[in-house]
C-alpha positions in Angstrom: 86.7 151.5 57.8 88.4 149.3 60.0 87.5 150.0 64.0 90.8 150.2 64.9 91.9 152.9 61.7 89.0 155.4 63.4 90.5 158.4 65.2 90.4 158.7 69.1 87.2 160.7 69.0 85.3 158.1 66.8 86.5 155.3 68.5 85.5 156.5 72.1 81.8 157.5 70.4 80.8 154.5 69.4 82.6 152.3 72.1 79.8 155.0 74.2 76.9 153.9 71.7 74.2 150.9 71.8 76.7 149.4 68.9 77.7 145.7 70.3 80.9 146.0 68.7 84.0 147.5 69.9 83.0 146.2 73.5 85.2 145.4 76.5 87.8 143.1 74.5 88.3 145.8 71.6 89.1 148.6 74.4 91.2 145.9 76.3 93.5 145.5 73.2 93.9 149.5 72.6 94.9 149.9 76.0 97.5 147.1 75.8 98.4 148.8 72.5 98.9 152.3 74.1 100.7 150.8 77.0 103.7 148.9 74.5 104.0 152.3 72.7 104.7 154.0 75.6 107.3 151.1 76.4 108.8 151.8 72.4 108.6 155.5 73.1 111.3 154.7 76.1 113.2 152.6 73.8 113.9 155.4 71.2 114.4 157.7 73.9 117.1 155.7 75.2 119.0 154.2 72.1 122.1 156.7 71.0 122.7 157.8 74.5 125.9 157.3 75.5 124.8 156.7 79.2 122.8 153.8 78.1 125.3 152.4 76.0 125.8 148.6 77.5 122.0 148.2 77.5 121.8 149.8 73.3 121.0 146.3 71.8 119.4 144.8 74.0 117.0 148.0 73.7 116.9 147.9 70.3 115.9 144.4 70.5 113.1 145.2 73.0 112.3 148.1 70.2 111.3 145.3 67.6 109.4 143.1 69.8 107.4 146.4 70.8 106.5 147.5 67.2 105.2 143.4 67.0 103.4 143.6 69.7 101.6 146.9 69.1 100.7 146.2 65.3 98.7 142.7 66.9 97.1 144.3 69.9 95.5 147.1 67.2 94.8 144.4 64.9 93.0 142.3 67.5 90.3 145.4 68.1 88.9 144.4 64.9 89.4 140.3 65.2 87.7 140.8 68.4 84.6 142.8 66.8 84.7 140.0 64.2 84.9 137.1 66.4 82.1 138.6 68.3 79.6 138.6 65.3 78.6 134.6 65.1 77.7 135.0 69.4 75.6 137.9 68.3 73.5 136.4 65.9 73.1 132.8 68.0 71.4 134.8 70.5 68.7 135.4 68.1 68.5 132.1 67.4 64.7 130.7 67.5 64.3 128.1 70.2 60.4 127.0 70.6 61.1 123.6 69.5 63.3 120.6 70.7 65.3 120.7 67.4 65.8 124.4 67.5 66.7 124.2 71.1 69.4 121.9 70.4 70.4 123.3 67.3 71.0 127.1 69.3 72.6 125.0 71.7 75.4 123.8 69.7 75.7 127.0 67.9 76.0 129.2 70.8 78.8 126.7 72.5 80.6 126.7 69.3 80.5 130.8 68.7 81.3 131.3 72.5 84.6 129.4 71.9 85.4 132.0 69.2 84.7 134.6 71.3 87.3 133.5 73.7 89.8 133.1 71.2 90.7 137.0 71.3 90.7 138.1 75.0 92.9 134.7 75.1 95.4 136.1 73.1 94.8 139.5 74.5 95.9 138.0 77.8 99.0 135.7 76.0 100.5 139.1 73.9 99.7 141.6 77.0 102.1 139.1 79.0 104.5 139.2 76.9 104.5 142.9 76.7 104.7 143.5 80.8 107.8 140.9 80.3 109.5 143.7 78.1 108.5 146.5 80.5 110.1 144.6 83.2 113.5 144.9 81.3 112.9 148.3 80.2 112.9 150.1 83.8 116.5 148.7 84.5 117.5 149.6 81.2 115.4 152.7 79.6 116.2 156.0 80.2 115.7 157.0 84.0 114.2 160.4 82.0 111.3 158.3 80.6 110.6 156.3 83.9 107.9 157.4 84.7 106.4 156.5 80.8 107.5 152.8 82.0 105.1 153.5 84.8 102.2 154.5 82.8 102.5 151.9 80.4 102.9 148.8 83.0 99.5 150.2 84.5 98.0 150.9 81.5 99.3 146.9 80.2 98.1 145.7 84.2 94.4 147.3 83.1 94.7 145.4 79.3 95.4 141.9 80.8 92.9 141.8 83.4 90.2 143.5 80.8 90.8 140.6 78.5 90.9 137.7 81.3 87.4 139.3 82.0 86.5 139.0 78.8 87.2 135.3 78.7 85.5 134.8 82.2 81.9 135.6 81.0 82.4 133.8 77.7 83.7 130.3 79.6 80.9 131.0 81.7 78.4 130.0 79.6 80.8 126.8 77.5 79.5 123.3 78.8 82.6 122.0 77.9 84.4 121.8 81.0 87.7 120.5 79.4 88.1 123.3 76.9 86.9 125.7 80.1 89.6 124.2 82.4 92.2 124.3 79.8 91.7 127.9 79.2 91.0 129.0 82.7 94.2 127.3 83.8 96.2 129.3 80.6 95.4 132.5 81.3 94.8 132.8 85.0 98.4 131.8 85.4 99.2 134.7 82.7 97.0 137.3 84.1 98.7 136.0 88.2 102.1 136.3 86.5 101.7 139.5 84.4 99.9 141.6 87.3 102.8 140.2 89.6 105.4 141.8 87.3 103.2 144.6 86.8 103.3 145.8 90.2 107.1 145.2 90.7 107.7 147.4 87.8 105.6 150.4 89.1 107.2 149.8 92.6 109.9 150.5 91.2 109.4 153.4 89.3 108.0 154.8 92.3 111.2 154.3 94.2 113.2 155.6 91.3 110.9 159.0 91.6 111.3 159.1 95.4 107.3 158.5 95.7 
């Protein structure tokens, strides 16, 4: 069974456990995934209304980009557990010899770059969804606010979960052009998206008279 088809219960037990997988990146990518659906669940409460008429394709629009979004954030708890796998054993490699030394060396640099590959795109997909919750609470339903709310904080949490995931991976890379490259990408993502994130909520807190 795939980690990401387990129910809630399941998933939150062995995310508690000694198991190394799902770890910080697969619970980054389920939170990003709970806040877009939050975002869809404010687009179907919105399209048919007649009050929300002039925004009804551009809502429907959003809808699509949504369902996207959430279908590769679930997807990427498992890519992250799998990516994960050749980092795990490299640790274990034997190094009591100069060979062997090198030889982990070059494994571990190359199975560290995989591991960033998911929290990169964690970062890169949870951008894209704060971009659609930044339309959403001009045009959503001003009944389903506060759901705009929720899921802008819960995206906010997703985003800087999966630049943290990348941080202790580049960490440990030696090569300082794939570590600039990437630490350029996403901080300006994660800067961005926690930007728009708290615009949104400030104004869904002015919308609710907080």
């Amino acid at each position: 069974m795939k980690i990401s088809e387990k129910n809630c219960v399941e998933f939150v037990e062995v995310l508690a456990s000694k198991s190394a997988v799902p770890g910080g990146g697969g619970a980054a990518a389920l939170v990003g995934a709970v806040g877009m659906a939050l975002g869809s669940m404010v687009c179907n409460l919105t399209i048919g209304k007649k009050k929300y008429a002039e925004y009804e394709e551009s809502v429907k629009e959003t809808l699509v980009k949504a369902g996207q979004i959430e279908k590769r954030l679930l997807n990427m708890i498992d890519e992250d557990a799998e990516c994960f796998l050749p980092l795990s054993k490299a640790y274990g490699l034997p190094k009591s010899t100069e060979e062997e030394k090198k030889i982990k060396e070059e494994t571990m640099e190359n199975a560290l770059k995989v591991a960033c590959e998911v929290p990169i795109n964690i970062v890169k997909v949870c951008y894209d969804a704060i971009k659609l919750h930044e339309d959403l609470v001009d045009k959503g339903s001003k009944l389903a606010i506060s759901d705009v709310g929720v899921g802008v904080q819960c995206l906010r949490a997703a985003i800087l979960s999966g630049q943290l995931n990348v941080v202790i991976n580049i960490n440990s890379i030696k090569d300082e052009d794939y570590v600039n490259k990437v630490k350029t990408e996403v901080d300006t993502l994660v800067t961005e998206g926690v930007k728009i994130c708290d615009e949104v909520y400030a104004k869904v807190e002015r919308a609710l008279g907080k």
